[in-house]
Structures are given as structure tokens and as C-alpha cells.
N, C-alpha and C positions, 0 to 999 in steps of 0.2 A: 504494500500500500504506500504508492507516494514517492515511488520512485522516478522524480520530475530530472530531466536535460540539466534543467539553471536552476538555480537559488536564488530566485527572483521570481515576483511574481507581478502583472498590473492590476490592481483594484478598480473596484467600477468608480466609475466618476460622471457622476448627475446621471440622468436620466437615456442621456443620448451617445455620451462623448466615448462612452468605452461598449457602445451597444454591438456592435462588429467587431469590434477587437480581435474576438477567436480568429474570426476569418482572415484579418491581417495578420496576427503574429502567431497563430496556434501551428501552423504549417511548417512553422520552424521550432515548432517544442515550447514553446512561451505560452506559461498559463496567463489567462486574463478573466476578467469577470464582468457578465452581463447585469445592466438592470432590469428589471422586469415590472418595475411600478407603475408603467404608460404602456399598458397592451394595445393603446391606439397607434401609438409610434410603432411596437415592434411589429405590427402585420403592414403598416407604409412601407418599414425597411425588407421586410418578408417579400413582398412584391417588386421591388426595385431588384433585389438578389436574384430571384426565382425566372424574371426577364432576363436579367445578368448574364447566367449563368442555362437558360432554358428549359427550367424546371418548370414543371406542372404546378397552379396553383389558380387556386378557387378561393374567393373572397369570403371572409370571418366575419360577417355583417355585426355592427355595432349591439344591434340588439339580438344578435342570435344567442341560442339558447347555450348557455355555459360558456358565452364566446370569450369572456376574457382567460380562460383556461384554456378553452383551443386554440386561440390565437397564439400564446403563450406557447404551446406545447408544436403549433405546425413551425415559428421562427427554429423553436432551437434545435427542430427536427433538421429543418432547411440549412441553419450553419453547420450542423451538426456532417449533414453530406457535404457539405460543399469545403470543409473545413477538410473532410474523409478524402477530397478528388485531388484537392490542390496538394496535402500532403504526401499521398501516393505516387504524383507526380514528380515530386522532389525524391521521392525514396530512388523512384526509378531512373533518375538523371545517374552517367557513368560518374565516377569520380579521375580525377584528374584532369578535368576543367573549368574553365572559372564560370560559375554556373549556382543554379539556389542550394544544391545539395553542401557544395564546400561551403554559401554562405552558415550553411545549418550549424555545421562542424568550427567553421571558424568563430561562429557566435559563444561560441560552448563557454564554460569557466575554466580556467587552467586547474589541472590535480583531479578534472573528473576524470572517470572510467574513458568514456568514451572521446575526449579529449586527446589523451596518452595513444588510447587506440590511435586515433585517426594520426596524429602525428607519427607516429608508429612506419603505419602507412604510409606515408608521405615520402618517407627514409627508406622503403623496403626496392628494391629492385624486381621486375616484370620474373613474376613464376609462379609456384604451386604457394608460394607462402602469402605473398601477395593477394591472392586472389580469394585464398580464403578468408585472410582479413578483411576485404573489403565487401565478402557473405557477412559475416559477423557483423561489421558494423551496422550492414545497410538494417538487417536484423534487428539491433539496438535500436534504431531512431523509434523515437516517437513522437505524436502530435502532443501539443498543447491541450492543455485542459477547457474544456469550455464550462465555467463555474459560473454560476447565477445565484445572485444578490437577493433577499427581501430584507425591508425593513418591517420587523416584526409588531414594530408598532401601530404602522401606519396600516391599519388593518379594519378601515370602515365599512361597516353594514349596510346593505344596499337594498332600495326598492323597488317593485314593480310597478310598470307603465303607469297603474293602476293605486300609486302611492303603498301597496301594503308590505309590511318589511318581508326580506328575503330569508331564508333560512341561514343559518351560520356559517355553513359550509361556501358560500357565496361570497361572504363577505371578501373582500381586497385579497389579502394578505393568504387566505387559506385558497381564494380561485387561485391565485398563483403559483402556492407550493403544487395545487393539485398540475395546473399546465405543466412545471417543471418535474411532477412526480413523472408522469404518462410522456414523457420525451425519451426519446432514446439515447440520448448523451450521457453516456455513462464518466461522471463528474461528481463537482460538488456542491451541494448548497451553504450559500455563507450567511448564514442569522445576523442580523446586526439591530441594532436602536432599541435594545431592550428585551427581558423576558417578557413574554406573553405564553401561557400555560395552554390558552385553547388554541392554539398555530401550535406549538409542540406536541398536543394530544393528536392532535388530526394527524403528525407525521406518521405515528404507529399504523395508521390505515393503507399504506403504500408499500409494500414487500422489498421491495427497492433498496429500501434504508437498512434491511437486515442480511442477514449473513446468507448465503445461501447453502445446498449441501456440501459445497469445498469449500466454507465459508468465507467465501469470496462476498465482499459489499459491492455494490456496482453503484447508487449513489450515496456519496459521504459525505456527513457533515459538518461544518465547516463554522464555531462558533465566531463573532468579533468581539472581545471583552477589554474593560478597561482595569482591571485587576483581578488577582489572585482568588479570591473569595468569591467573586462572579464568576468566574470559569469553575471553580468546583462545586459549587450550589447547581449549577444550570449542568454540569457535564453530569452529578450524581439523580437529579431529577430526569433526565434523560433516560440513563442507565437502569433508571428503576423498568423501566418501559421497555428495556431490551435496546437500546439508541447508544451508538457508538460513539461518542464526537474522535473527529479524523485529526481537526487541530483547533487549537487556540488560534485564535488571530489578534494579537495587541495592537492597537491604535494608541499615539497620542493624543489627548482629549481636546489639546487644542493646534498642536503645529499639524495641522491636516486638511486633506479638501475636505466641501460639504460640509454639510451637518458637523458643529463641534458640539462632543459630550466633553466637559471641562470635570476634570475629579475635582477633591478639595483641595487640590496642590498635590497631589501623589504626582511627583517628577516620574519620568519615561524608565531612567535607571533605577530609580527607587523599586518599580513595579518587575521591570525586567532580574530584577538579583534576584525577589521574593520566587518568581516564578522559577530561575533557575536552581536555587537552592530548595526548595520543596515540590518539584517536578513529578518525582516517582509518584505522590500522593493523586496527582490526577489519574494513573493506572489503579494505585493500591487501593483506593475508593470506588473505584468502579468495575471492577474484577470480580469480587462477588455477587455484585446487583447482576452484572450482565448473565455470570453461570447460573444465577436463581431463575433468572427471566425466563431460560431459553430450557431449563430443565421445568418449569411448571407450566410454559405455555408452548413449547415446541416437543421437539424429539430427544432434547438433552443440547448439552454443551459437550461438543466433539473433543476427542484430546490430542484431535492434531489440528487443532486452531490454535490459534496465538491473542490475543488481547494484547494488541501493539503498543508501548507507549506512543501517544499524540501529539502529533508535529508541530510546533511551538514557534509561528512566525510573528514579522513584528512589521510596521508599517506606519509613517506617518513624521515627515520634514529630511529622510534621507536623503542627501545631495550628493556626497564622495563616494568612491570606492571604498575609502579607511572610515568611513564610519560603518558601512554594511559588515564590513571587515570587522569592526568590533563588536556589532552586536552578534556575528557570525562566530568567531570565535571567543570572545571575553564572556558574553551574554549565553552562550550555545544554543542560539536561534538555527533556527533548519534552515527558513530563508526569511527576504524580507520584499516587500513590498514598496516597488515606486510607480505612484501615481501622478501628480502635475509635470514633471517633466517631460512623462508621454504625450504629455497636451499639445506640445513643441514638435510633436514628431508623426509627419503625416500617413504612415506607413503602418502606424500602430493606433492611431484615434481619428474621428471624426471632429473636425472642428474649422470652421467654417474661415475664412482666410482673414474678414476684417475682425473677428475676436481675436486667434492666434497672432495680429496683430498686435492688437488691446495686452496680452498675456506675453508677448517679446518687449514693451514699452513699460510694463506695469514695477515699477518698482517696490519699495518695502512701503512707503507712502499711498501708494493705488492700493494697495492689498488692507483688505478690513474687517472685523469681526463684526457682521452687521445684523440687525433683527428684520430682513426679506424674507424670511421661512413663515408662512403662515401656522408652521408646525408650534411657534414661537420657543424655537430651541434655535439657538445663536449657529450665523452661517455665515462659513468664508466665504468673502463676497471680492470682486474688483472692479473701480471704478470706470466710470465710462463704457458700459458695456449696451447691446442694442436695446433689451431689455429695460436697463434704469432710464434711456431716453424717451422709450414710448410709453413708459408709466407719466415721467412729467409731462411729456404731450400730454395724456391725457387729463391728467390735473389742471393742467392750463386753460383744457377745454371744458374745464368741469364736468369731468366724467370720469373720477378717478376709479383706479382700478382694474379687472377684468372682467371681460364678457363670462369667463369660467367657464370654458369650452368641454374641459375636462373631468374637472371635480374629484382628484385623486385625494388633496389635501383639505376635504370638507371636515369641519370638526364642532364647530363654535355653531350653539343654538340660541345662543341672546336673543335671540327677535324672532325667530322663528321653530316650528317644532321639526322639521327634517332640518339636518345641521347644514351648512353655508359654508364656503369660504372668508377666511380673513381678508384675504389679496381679490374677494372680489368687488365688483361696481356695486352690487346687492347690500353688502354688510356694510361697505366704506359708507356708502351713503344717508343709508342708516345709525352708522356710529359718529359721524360727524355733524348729522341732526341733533344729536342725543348730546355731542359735544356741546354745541354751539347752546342749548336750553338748559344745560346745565348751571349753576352756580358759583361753580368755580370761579378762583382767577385766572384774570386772561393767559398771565405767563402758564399756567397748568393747562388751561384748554392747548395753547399751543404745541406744547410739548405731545398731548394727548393725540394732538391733531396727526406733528408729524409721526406717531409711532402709525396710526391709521394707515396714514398716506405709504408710509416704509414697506408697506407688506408688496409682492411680487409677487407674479404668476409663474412659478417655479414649476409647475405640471407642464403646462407648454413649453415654456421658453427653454426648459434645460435640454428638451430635444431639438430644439430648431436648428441649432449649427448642423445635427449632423443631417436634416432635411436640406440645408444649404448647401452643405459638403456635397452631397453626394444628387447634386440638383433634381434633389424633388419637389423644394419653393425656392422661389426668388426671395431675394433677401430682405425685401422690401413689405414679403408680405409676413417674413417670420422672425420678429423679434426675439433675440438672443443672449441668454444668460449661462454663466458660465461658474464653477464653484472651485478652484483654485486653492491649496493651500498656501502658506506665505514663504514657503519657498521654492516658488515658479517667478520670485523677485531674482533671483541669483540668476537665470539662464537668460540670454536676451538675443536667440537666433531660432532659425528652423533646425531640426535635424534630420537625420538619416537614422534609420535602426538600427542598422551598425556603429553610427557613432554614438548612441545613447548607452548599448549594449555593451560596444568596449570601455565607456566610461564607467560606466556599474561596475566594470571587474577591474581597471584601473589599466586594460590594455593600452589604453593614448593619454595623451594629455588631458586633465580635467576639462569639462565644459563650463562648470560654475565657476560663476568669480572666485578670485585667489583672498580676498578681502571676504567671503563668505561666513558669517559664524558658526561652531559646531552646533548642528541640531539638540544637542542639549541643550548650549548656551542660549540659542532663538528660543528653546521650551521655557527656559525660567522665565525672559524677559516675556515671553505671550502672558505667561501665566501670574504675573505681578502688574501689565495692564489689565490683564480679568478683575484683577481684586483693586486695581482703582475703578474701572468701571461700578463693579458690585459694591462697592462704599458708597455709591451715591446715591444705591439703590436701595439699600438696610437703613435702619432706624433702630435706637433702642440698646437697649443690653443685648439681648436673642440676636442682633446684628453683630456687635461686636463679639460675642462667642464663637461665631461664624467664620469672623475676620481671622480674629485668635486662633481658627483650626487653621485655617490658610496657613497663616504665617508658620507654624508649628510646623506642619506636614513639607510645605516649601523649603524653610533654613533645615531638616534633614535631610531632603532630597540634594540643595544644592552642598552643605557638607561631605553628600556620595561623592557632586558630580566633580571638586575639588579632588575628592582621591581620585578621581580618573584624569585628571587635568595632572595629575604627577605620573602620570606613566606613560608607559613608548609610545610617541604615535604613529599611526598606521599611514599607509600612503595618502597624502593631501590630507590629512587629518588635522582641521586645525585647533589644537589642544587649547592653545593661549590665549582662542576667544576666552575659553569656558572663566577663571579666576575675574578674569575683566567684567563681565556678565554678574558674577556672583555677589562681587562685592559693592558693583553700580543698584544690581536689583535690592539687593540686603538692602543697604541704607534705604533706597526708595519703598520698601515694603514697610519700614520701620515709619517712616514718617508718614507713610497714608494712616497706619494704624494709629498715630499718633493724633491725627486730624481728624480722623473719625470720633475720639474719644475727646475731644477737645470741641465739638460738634456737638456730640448728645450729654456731653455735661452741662453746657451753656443751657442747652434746650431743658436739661431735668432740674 
């Protein structure tokens, strides 16, 4: 299980930008990950491919019966072949010319298996030895993974034509698992935005996820966690169920695209040592559940199955080779995860020419922790994007918001009893009536006004680039938003897949700036502007408790990140941000704390 080419992986990013990806980079062994929240997008893009490429395909009508699971389920069938043609193609190209198969080989990481081999090769002269090295290898290749994304939160209940609610099984989040249960891509699903217990009960109904008679799993799952204690709580409730998780997936809570989950200050190494140093206990915890499972509701627990330990990756502000390097071997992460800098590389994402403009110009200043998510969970956002200009058009015109074409992120029922959009024309207009009669002062209406106005059509817009990319709308008609982590500040070119690829493994010269901080260092300082922001948002003693765990949780983490700033560093690894970082944020954490309390004293 999980014996992947690289030690690297792409994560999904928004709704659109990493919705092909398999088909770009799985053909060369590169896992990546689909979203699957806008089943309106994936059957557009289903249909562009299927012309592509000449495949048979018959239209998923919006309102067909279970259509967001069969749409869901014909896409990942469709990359799933087409992902199957272009790689077979590559298997079968000769070797010894410059062609996609050496690119495969040449992409590899130095000290793999397959690596050695091929160099091997390279050095071997025309005979018997030859030849069947190059059986062997051709052998070895494999594709990419094609892994599909839910956010397990965002998991609304839906109704008929006819307003009355739908059964549970319908809802968002569970249509989806079911499209991605019933695909044939045998992959992995990655959980992410939180537990939800009814999406975890439903997976036990799909065979898929369980072992089979050579207990082979054919889809694995694949959790995103922000700490220690959430990955064993949610892997042992799983396991109660006979549910395997394949790997941990660690995010930063804030150096990342999308959606940021911020902890209380738990720094990146702080979480990565806990996980390395008590690693076994995610097998040793779930080893019994699983042989009780399978002995009272199957045929037994075989004794020539294994209960793997669980692949332990990490994802979220990686720039260098030396730092993957460190989490790789300091941390003893399996692999790691880079996401915005594929934004940069057209080969491997969809993104539409005048954003990847936007995202080549965007500095540390463009780059911003914004409240756009109607989900009203904070979101890396960049300035000047098509999306933030056709929301103010619309304000201008007095018609703020959206049409809500889509309604993936309906949540809020303030005014209404079926729930609404934040970011639409319906709720804005409604909540800025309710502003405006309200009794407030004006400075408060304001501010109330702009959080209204803040809200963005993130359903749409996150797929539009890649309807632009790959021209299925003119640009004019699809407003385009984009979710970036902050450091898609440090690259400022296009790339090539090979040059992002050799940068990962440290085969050329870095692509990020030389001036670049260690992704630790950019973790403290993100996460010491979080808690100025949330100071101005608390009130009270219960605020300042709050602050006090920050800080607490923070001067440990950046104390780790000092012992790491004293040891070797690895290629382009820049150590010396880290001390500079530490002792600029310290003081500045000490003195928001100190002004907070200087604040609600005056007030008590």
C-alpha cells in the first residue's frame, strides 16, 4: 500500500485549479487531488475531455435523479481512462530517446529504486543484461494517483422541486462520497474541514473501503488533520467500523491555500515531533478494533494480512528542497505536499492566464487572510483578482453580491427557513436593510456593512479559471477567484514540470527567492498576525484566556523552532530566517497581549 514514484504529492486547490491535474501529471507517476464540491463544473470539464479525447458521453442533467453522484462518478471514470491511455503510452515509448518515458524516469527522486535502476541502464551496454533491465523497469512504472477531496463539513441537505427535504443520503457531502465510492479509480479519498460522524457512517456502506479476500483495499482513506489527538480520535472511530485510514495528512493551519483552520498557536514542528515521537500508537490503537471488526462482522481477520502502519504526510508553505528535506528526514514524513507553486505551472493546473498573472505579480502585501468564504472560516485570499472586481461592480450598481447560480455554500437561515447564501444578492440585501434600521452607531453599521459586502461567490468563481483555461467561457463572462497560500509570494515566473519537479528534489537551482523565509519562520509571523487580528475581536477576561493560550502554545512552539535554527541546514534551507522571526514575533506577541489587557482594564 502506497508505494508512490515521488515523495511529493499536489493537493486540491479550490474548486477548479487542480480539477485535471491527474490527467496532466498522473501519467508521469505524480499523485494529485480532485475536488469534487461543484459537480456542475466536473461534468463541463467531463464533456470538454470526452470531445478531447473521443469518448462516448451522454449529459448528467442538473436535475437528474442522483445526478450529483453520477456526474461525480462518470468524471472520475472518464480521467480515470484517459489518465489509463496517456500513461500506457508513455510505458510503451523505447527508452533511449528523449521522449515522455525518460521525462518519467528523469523526474524521479535521487536514492529511489527505480531511479538507480534507470541510471543503471543508462551505463549498461546493448545485450541480454540490458534488455532485461529495461523489462523491469518498464514493469515498475506506475501512474499517479487520482485522489478526490470532500470537505466533510460542507455537507448540506437538499430539497425537492417541490421544497420537501431530501433524505440524508443526498445530502452534499454523502452524494459525493457515494459518486467517488461507485468510480472505478482505485485511489484515495482525503477527509478534510472536520469530523462529521454521518459522512463517516455512510462510508461503511461501500465495500471498496474494506479489505478484500487478499486483503487488498482498493479505495483508501486518506484523513487531513491538524494535530495528534485528531488523527487518533477520528482514525480509532473509524477502526471501530472496520475503516482503515491509509495516512495522516498535516496541514498548516495557516501558511496554506484555501480555507485556513488556525490551531491555538500549535506551530507546524511542534505538531510534527508529537506525531513523530508517538507514531506507533496510531497502528497500536487501531489493530484490535480492526481484528474485532472483521472477526464479528466478516469471515475473520486473515493472518496473512498486515495492518500497515499509516503514511504520515505533511503539507502547507513548503518552498525549498531543504525544507521537504527536513520534514522528510528530521520529521520522518513519507512525503509532502506542494500546492501554490503548481498554480505557476501550466502543465500541472488549470488557471487561467490573467490570474497566473495576478499570482506571478502578487507579493507578501497582495497575499491576505480574508473573511470571502461564506463558510465564515478565514480564507487565503489575493488581491486584485476577477472575482473581487465584479463583486464591486456590483456594489456600485447596487446589487451587491451573487445571482447564487450554484448554492454549494448555503448555510445561514436568518431570514429565511430553507438556508441562503452569505455571498448572495438575497441575504446581502436583506442584511444590509436590517443594517441600515438598526440602532447602532454609524462606525458599527459600517464595519457590519463591509463584513456583508466581503462575502464572495467562491462556488463559481473558484472554477472559472479553469472554464477559461481550457476555453469553455470567455473570460468576460466568468469571473475568477483564486485561493493561494502566502507563499506563491516567493515565485514570480511560469514554469515547466520539470522545473518545479527538479526544484522539489533540489536537482537545479532554487526557483524561490534567495531572500525567502523558512516556512517555519513565515508560520510564526502568520500566526502572531492571527492573534493581532483576534484581539480586536475578544473582549473581556474569557478573551484574554484565549490570548494567554496563544501566546503559551506559540513561545513553545517557536523555542522548538530555535533548536532547529541550530542545526545543519539542508540544501537552500534558510535557517537564519527562523531566530530573526522569533525574537521580532516574541516581542510583538508580548505587546498585543499587553494592549489587550491595558484595553479591558480601562473598560472594567
Amino acid at each position: 500500500m502506497g508505494n508512490f514514484p515521488h515523495s511529493f504529492s499536489i493537493p486540491v486547490m479550490g474548486t477548479g485549479h487542480s480539477i485535471d491535474s491527474p490527467i496532466r501529471v498522473g501519467p508521469y507517476g505524480i499523485n494529485s487531488v480532485i475536488s469534487v464540491v461543484d459537480d456542475l463544473l466536473v461534468e463541463k470539464i467531463r464533456k470538454y475531455y470526452c470531445k478531447l479525447y473521443d469518448l462516448e458521453c451522454s449529459t448528467i442533467g442538473r436535475t437528474s435523479e442522483d445526478g450529483r453522484a453520477r456526474r461525480i462518478t462518470a468524471y472520475l471514470d472518464t480521467v480515470n481512462k484517459i489518465v489509463e491511455k496517456k500513461f500506457s503510452a508513455i510505458k510503451n515509448q523505447p527508452f533511449f530517446e528523449k521522449n515522455d518515458k525518460a521525462k518519467y524516469f528523469e523526474m524521479l527522486p535521487d536514492g529511489s529504486v527505480m531511479k538507480e535502476k534507470y541510471n543503471q541502464l543508462l551505463n549498461t551496454e546493448k545485450g541480454s543484461l540490458r534488455d532485461r533491465l529495461s523489462y523491469e523497469l518498464s514493469r515498475m512504472m506506475k501512474s499517479g494517483s487520482i485522489d478526490v477531496n470532500i470537505m466533510a463539513k460542507v455537507d448540506k441537505l437538499n430539497y425537492t422541486k417541490g421544497g420537501a427535504p431530501m433524505s440524508k443520503e443526498f445530502s452534499d457531502a454523502s452524494a459525493a462520497l457515494r459518486g467517488y465510492a461507485k468510480s472505478k479509480a482505485p485511489s484515495s479519498l482525503i477527509l478534510s474541514a472536520g469530523f462529521n460522524p454521518r459522512l463517516y457512517n455512510y462510508i461503511t456502506e461501500f465495500k471498496d473501503f474494506y479489505r478484500d479476500a487478499a486483503g487488498e483495499i482498493k479505495k483508501k482513506i486518506i484523513l487531513k488533520v491538524s494535530d495528534f489527538r485528531s488523527a487518533l480520535i477520528q482514525g480509532k472511530y473509524l477502526a471501530k467500523k472496520g475503516l482503515e485510514v491509509f495516512e495522516y495528512r498535516i496541514e498548516s493551519g495557516l501558511n496554506c491555500g484555501g480555507h485556513a483552520f488556525p490551531s491555538d498557536g500549535h506551530l507546524m514542528p511542534s505538531l510534527l515531533r508529537e506525531f513523530r515521537e508517538q507514531r506507533d500508537q496510531l497502528t497500536k490503537a487501531v489493530q484490535p478494533l480492526i481484528e474485532t471488526y472483521y472477526e464479528e462482522n466478516a469471515t475473520g481477520f486473515s493472518d496473512d494480512w498486515r495492518i500497515t502502519e499509516p503514511r504520515l504526510t505533511v503539507q502547507g508553505g513548503i518552498g525549498v528542497s531543504g525544507e521537504a528535506d527536513r520534514l522528510l528526514n528530521s520529521f520522518a514524513m513519507d512525503a509532502t505536499g506542494w500546492g501554490s507553486p503548481f498554480l505557476l505551472v501550466p502543465e500541472a493546473t488549470t488557471v487561467d492566464k490573467p490570474t497566473r498573472q495576478v499570482l506571478e505579480n502578487a507579493g507578501e502585501k497582495e497575499l491576505y487572510l480574508s473573511g470571502v468564504s461564506p463558510l465564515g472560516v478565514p480564507f487565503n485570499n489575493v488581491r486584485d483578482t476577477g472575482s473581487e472586481q465584479w463583486h464591486q461592480e456590483r456594489i456600485e450598481k447596487d446589487k451587491p453580491g451573487s445571482p447564487c447560480p450554484k448554492g454549494f455554500l448555503k448555510s445561514n437561515t436568518e431570514f429565511t427557513d430553507q438556508p441562503i447564501c452569505t455571498a448572495s444578492t438575497q441575504y446581502q440585501l436583506l442584511k444590509l436593510n436590517q443594517i441600515a434600521q438598526s440602532e447602532m452607531a454609524e462606525n458599527e453599521k459600517e464595519e457590519q456593512r463591509e463584513n456583508v459586502l466581503g462575502k464572495a461567490c467562491l462556488c463559481d468563481h473558484l472554477g472559472n479559471g479553469a472554464l477559461i483555461n481550457l476555453g469553455i467561457l470567455a473570460e468576460r463572462r466568468a469571473p475568477q477567484a483564486i485561493c493561494p497560500g502566502p507563499n506563491i509570494a516567493y515565485y514570480d515566473g511560469e514554469y515547466t514540470l520539470r522545473e518545479m519537479v527538479d526544484h522539489i528534489y533540489g536537482h537545479s537551482k532554487s526557483l524561490a527567492d534567495q531572500d525567502r523565509p523558512h516556512m517555519f519562520a513565515k508560520e510564526i509571523t502568520l500566526y502572531v498576525n492571527y492573534v493581532d487580528e483576534l484581539a480586536e475581536q475578544l473582549d473581556g477576561k474569557s478573551g484574554l484566556k484565549k490570548l494567554q493560550k496563544f501566546q503559551n502554545n506559540l513561545n513553545k512552539g517557536m523555542a522548538y523552532c530555535l533548536e532547529i535554527a541550530d542545526s545543519e541546514p539542508y540544501q537552500d534551507e534558510n535557517l537564519s530566517s527562523i531566530p530573526l522571526a522569533v525574537f521580532k514575533q516574541k516581542e510583538r506577541l508580548q505587546s498585543i497581549l499587553e494592549s489587550y489587557e491595558e484595553r479591558i482594564s480601562v473598560k472594567g
